[in-house]
C-alpha positions as MATLAB code, in Angstrom:
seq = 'XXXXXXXXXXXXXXXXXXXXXXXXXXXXXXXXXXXXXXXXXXXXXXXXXXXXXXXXXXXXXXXXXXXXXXXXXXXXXXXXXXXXXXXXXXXXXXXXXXXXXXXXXXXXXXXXXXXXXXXXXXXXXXXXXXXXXXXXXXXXXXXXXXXXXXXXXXXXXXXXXXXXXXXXXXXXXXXXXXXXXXXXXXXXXXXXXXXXXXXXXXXXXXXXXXXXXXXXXXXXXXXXXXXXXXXXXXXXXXXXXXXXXXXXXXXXXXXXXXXXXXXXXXXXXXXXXXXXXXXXXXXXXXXXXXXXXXXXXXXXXXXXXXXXXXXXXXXXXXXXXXXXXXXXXXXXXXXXXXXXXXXXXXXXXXXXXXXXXXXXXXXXXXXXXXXXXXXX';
ca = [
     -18.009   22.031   28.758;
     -14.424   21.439   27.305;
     -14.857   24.366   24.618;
     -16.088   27.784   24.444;
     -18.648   29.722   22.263;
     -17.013   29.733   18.695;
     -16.527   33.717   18.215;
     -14.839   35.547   14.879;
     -12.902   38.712   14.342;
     -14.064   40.939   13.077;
     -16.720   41.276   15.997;
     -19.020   42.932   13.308;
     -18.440   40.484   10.984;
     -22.176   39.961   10.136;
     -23.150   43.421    9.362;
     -22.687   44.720    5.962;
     -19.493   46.710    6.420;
     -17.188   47.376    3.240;
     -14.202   47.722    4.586;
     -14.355   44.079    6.912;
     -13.746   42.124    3.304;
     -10.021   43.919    3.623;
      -9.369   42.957    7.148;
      -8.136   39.533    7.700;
     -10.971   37.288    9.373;
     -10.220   34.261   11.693;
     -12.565   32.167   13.950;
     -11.548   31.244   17.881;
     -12.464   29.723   20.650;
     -11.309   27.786   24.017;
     -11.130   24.089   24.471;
      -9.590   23.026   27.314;
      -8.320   26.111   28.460;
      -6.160   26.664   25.811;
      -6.993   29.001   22.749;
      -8.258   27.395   19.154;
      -7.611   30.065   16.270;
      -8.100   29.136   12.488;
      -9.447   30.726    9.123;
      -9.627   27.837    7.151;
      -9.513   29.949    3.813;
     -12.134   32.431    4.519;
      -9.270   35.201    3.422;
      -9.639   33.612    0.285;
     -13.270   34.615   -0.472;
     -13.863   37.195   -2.817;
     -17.200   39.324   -1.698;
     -17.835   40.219    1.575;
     -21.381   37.808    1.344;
     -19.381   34.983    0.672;
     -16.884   35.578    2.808;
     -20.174   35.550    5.538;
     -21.681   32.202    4.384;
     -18.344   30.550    4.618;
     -17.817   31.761    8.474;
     -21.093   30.142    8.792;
     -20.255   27.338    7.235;
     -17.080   26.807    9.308;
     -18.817   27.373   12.307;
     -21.456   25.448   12.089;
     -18.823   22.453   11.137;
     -16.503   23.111   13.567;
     -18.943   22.563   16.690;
     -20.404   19.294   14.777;
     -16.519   18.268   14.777;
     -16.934   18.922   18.552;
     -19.550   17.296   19.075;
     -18.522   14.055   17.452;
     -15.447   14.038   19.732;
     -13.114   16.299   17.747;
      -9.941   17.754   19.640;
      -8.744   20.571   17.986;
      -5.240   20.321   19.814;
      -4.146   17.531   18.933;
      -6.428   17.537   15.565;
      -7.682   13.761   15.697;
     -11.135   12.406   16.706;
     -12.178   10.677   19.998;
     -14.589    7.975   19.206;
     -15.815    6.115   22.329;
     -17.567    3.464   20.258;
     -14.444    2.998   17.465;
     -17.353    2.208   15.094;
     -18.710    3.588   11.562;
     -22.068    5.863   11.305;
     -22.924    8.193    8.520;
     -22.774   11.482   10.800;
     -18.619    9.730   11.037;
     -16.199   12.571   10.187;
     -14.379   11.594    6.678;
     -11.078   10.938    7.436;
     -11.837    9.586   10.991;
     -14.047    6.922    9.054;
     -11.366    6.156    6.848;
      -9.156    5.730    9.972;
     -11.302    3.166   11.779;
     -12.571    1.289    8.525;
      -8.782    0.381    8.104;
      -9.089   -1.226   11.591;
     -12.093   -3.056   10.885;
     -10.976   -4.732    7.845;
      -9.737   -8.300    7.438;
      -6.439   -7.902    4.885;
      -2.804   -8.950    4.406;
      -0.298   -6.632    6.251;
       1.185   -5.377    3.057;
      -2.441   -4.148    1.955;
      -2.731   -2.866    4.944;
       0.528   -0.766    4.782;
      -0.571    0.207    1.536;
      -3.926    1.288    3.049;
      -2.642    3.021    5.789;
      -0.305    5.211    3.025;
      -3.542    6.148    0.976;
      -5.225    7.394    4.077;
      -2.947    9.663    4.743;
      -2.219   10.903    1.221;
      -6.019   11.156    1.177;
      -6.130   13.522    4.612;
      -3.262   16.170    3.912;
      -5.491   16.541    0.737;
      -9.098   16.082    2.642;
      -7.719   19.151    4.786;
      -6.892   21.467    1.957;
     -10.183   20.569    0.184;
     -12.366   21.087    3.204;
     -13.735   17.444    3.178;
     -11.954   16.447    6.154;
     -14.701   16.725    8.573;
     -17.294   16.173    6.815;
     -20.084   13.771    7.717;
     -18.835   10.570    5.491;
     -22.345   10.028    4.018;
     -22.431   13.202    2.853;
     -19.180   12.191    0.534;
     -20.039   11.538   -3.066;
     -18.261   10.628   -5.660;
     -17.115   13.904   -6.838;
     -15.775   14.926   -3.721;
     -13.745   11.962   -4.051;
     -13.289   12.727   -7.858;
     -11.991   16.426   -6.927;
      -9.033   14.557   -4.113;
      -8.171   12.338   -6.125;
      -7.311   14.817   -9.462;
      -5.511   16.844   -6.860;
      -3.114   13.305   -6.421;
      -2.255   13.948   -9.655;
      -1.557   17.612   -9.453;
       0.959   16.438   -6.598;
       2.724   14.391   -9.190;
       2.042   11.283   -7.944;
       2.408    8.512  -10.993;
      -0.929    7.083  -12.479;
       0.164    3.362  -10.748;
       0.156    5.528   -7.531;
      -3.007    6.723   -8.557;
      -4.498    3.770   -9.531;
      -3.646    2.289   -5.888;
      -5.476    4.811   -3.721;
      -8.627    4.680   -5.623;
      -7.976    0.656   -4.883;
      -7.203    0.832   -0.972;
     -10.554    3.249   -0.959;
     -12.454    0.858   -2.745;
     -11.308   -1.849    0.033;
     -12.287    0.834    2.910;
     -15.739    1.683    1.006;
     -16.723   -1.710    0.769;
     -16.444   -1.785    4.487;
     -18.880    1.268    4.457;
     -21.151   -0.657    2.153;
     -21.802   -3.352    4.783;
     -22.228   -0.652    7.369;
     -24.903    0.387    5.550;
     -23.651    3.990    5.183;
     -23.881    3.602    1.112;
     -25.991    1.330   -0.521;
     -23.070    1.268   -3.781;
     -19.451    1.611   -3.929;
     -19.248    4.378   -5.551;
     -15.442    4.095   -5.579;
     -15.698    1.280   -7.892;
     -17.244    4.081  -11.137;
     -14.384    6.017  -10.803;
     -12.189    4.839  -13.956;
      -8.512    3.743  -13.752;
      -6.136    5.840  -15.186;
      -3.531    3.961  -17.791;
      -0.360    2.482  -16.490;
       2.803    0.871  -18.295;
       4.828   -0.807  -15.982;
       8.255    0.164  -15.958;
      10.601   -3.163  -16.896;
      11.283   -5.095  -14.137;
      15.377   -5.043  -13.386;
      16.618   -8.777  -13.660;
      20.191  -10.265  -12.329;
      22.590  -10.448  -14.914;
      26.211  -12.168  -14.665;
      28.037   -9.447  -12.701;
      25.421   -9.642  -10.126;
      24.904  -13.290   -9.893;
      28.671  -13.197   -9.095;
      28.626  -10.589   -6.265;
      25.283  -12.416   -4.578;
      27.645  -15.753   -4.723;
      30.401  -13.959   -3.012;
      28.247  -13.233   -0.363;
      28.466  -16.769    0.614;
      31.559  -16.231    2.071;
      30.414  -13.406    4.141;
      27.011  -14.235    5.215;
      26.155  -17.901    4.349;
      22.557  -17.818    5.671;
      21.653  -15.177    4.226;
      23.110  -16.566    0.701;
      21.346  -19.406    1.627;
      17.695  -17.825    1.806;
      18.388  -16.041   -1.333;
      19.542  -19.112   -3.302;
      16.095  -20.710   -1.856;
      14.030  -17.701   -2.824;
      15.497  -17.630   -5.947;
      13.743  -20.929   -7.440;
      11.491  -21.085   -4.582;
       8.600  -19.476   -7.221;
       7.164  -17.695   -4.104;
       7.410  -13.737   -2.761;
       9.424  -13.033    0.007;
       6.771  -12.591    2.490;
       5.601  -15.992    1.757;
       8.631  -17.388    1.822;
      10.085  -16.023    5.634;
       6.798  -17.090    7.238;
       6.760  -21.146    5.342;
       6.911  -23.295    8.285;
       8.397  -26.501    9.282;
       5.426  -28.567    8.959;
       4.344  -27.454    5.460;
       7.694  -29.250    4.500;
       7.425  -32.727    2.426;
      11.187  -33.051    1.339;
       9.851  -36.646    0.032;
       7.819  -35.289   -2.752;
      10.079  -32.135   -2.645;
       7.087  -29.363   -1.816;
       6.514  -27.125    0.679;
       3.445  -25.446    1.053;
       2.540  -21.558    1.005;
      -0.571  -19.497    2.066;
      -0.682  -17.200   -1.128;
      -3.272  -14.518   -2.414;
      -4.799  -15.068   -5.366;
      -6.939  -12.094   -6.611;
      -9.143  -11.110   -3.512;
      -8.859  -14.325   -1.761;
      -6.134  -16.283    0.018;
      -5.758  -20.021   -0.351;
      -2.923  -22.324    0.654;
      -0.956  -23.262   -2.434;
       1.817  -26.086   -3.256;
       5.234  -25.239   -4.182;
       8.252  -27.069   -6.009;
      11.699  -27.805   -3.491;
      14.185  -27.028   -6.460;
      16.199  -30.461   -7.458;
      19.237  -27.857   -7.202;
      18.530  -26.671   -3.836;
      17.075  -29.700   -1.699;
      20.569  -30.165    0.215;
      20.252  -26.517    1.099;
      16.489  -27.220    2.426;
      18.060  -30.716    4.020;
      20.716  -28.681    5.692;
      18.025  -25.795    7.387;
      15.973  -29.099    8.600;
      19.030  -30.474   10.803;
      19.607  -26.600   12.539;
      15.523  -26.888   13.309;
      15.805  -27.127   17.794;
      12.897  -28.370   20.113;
      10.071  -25.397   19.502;
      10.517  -24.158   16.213;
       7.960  -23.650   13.932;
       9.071  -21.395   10.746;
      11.860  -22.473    8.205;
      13.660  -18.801    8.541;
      13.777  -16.938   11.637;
      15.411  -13.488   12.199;
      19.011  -15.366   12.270;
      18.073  -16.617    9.024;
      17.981  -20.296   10.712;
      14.627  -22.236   12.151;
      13.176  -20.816   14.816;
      10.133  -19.924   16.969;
       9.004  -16.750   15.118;
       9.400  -15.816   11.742;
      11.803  -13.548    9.570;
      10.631  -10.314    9.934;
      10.571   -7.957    6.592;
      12.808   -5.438    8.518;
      15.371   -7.481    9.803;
      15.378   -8.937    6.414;
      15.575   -5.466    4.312;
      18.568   -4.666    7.364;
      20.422   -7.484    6.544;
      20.131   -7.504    2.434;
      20.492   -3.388    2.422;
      23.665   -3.748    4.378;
      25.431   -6.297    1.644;
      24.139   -4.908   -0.898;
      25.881   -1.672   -0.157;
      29.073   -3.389    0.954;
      29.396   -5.760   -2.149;
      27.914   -3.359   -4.740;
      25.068   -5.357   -5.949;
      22.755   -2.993   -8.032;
      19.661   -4.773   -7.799;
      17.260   -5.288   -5.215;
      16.647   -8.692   -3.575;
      12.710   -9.317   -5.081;
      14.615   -8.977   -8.567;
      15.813  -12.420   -7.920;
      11.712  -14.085   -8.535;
      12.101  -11.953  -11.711;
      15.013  -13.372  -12.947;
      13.315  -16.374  -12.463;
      10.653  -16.143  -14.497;
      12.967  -14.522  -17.364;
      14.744  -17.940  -16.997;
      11.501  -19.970  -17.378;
      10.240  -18.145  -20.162;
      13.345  -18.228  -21.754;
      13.598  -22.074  -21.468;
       9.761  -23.428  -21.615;
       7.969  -20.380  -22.608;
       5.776  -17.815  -21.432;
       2.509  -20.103  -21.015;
       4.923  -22.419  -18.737;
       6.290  -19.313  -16.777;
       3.132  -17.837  -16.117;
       1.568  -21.199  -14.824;
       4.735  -21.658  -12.505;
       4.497  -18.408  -10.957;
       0.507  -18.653  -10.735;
       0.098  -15.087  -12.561;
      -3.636  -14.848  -13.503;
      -2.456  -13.059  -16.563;
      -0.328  -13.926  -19.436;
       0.597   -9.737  -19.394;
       1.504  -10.148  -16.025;
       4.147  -12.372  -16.576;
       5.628  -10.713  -19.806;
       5.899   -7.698  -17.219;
       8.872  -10.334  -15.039;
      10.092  -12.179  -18.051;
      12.309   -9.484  -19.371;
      14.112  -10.901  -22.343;
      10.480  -12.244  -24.263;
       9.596   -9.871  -26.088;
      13.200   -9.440  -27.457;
      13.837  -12.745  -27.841;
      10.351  -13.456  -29.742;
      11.389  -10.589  -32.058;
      14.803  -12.244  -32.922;
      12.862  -16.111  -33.738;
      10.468  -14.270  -35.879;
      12.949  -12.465  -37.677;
      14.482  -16.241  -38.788;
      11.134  -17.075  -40.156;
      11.502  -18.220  -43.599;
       9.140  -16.309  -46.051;
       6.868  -18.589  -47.547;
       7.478  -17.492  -51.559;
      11.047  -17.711  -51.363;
];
């Protein structure tokens, strides 16, 4: 046996003593030779009953937690079978779902975030260790209003309840729910803040770079018109290349799916493309490697973010380096439109792109003002 009998002071804690709802109550034990103490809010309880049925409460959940391989030392579960039931603690569900689950690495970041967000809450709440099918939506209702008491922004809000929705619907096919419930619980409204475009004075300071760190120029210039994110655009690889019909070829996600998709080489920026083709050696298989040249394995996002954070900083550029796509599509609007921007950068929604394409609104305001009324 790797833990004691669960015991609580005071020792005559379950007789009807007055003055025990003054003394200060805890719960402890041995597991592994080493002493478990905790009160878990019990102080908090206001009647000496209550304060009762919550010891039994705790009790009874903490050798459950036990049982299902809980290790109060080092406060994380030990699941031999790394798989899903209903009797699954909460946050150790959560924990293996986002194992199970097939999604991109940035959702997966994203989902890793939420989950712990979620637990620091789950543990205050009490819903930490409870048996995940016995979860409803209110329970996550009540963690999810306390994200907001922690001042966390609606969009921030708005993304949890989405990672949880992609973790419940691996519940769903576990057959722990028979609904995701996630889904009924209402998005809270979100205005996007303007996205930050280059203007002249920056445009100037990312062309001086070019003396200081020509590849890395380089892959911004590319990224710039390349109408693709910057994930997509470190891992393109050599063979998705056809500089005779000028298009390279990305694997992009589109809503909830992911689909290879065809991209534009920029008339403007072929001879840079040309040039990266001739550095390619015997084994190389992306475009950009962590040198910024061809190579066997692709840019990573860190040595990336390194390498822009440090220029940035040393030249005084003020934006960051995914402001460059935006610019972009401020140009494209500007020049062809909004329809034409939006179908170049494959938004599903017109209001996405307005969100990118800065100057539009302003500029639609200005050509309506020159309207000519029709009576004079």
């Amino acid at each position: 046996m790797r833990y004691t009998e669960i015991k609580v002071y005071p020792k005559n804690w379950e007789k009807n003593i007055k003055a025990n709802l003054n003394k200060e109550w805890y719960l402890y034990y041995e597991f592994d030779k080493k002493q478990i103490r905790f009160k878990s809010g019990v102080n908090c309880c206001k009647t000496l009953e209550e304060k009762q049925n919550f010891t039994r409460y705790l009790i009874d959940n903490e050798y459950r937690n036990l049982k299902n391989g809980y290790n109060p030392i080092t406060k994380e579960f030990i699941n031999p079978y790394d798989s899903v039931s209903e009797h699954t603690p909460f946050i150790l569900a959560l924990k293996i779902a986002s194992k199970k689950i097939k999604v991109s690495k940035s959702t997966l970041v994203g989902v890793e975030n939420a989950i712990k967000i979620i637990e620091q809450i789950a543990l205050k709440t009490g819903h930490a260790n409870i048996e995940i099918s016995k979860i409803r939506k209110r329970d996550v209702r009540i963690m999810m209003d306390i994200v907001l008491e922690q001042k966390y922004s609606n969009d921030k809000y708005n993304k949890i309840k989405s990672y949880l929705g992609i973790l419940y619907n691996y519940f769903v096919d576990m057959e722990i729910f028979e609904h995701n419930y996630i889904h009924y619980i209402r998005k809270l409204p979100h205005t996007p803040k303007k996205r930050e475009i280059y203007r002249e004075d920056d445009i100037e300071k990312i062309n001086s770079l070019k003396d200081y760190h020509y590849e890395l120029w380089r892959f911004l210039v590319i990224f710039h018109s390349s109408q693709s994110r910057l994930s997509e655009l470190r891992e393109v690889k050599i063979n998705d290349i056809d500089m005779k019909n000028q298009t390279f070829t990305i694997f992009e996600k589109k809503g909830k799916n992911y689909k290879d998709v065809m991209k534009p080489i920029n008339i403007h920026t072929e001879y840079l493309w040309k040039e990266l083709l001739k550095e390619k050696k015997k084994g190389d298989i992306y475009l950009f490697g962590e040198n910024f040249r061809p190579s066997e394995n692709p840019l990573t996002k860190d040595k990336f973010d390194s390498a822009f954070k440090y220029w940035k900083k040393k030249l005084g550029i003020t934006k960051t380096a995914y402001a460059l796509r935006h610019t972009f599509a401020n140009n494209i609007a500007n020049e062809f439109g909004i329809e034409v921007a939006q179908k170049v950068l494959g938004h599903t929604s017109q209001r996405t792109t307005e969100i990118y394409a800065v100057d539009y609104r302003e500029n639609l305001v200005k050509e309506q003002s020159k309207l000519r009324p029709l009576f004079l």
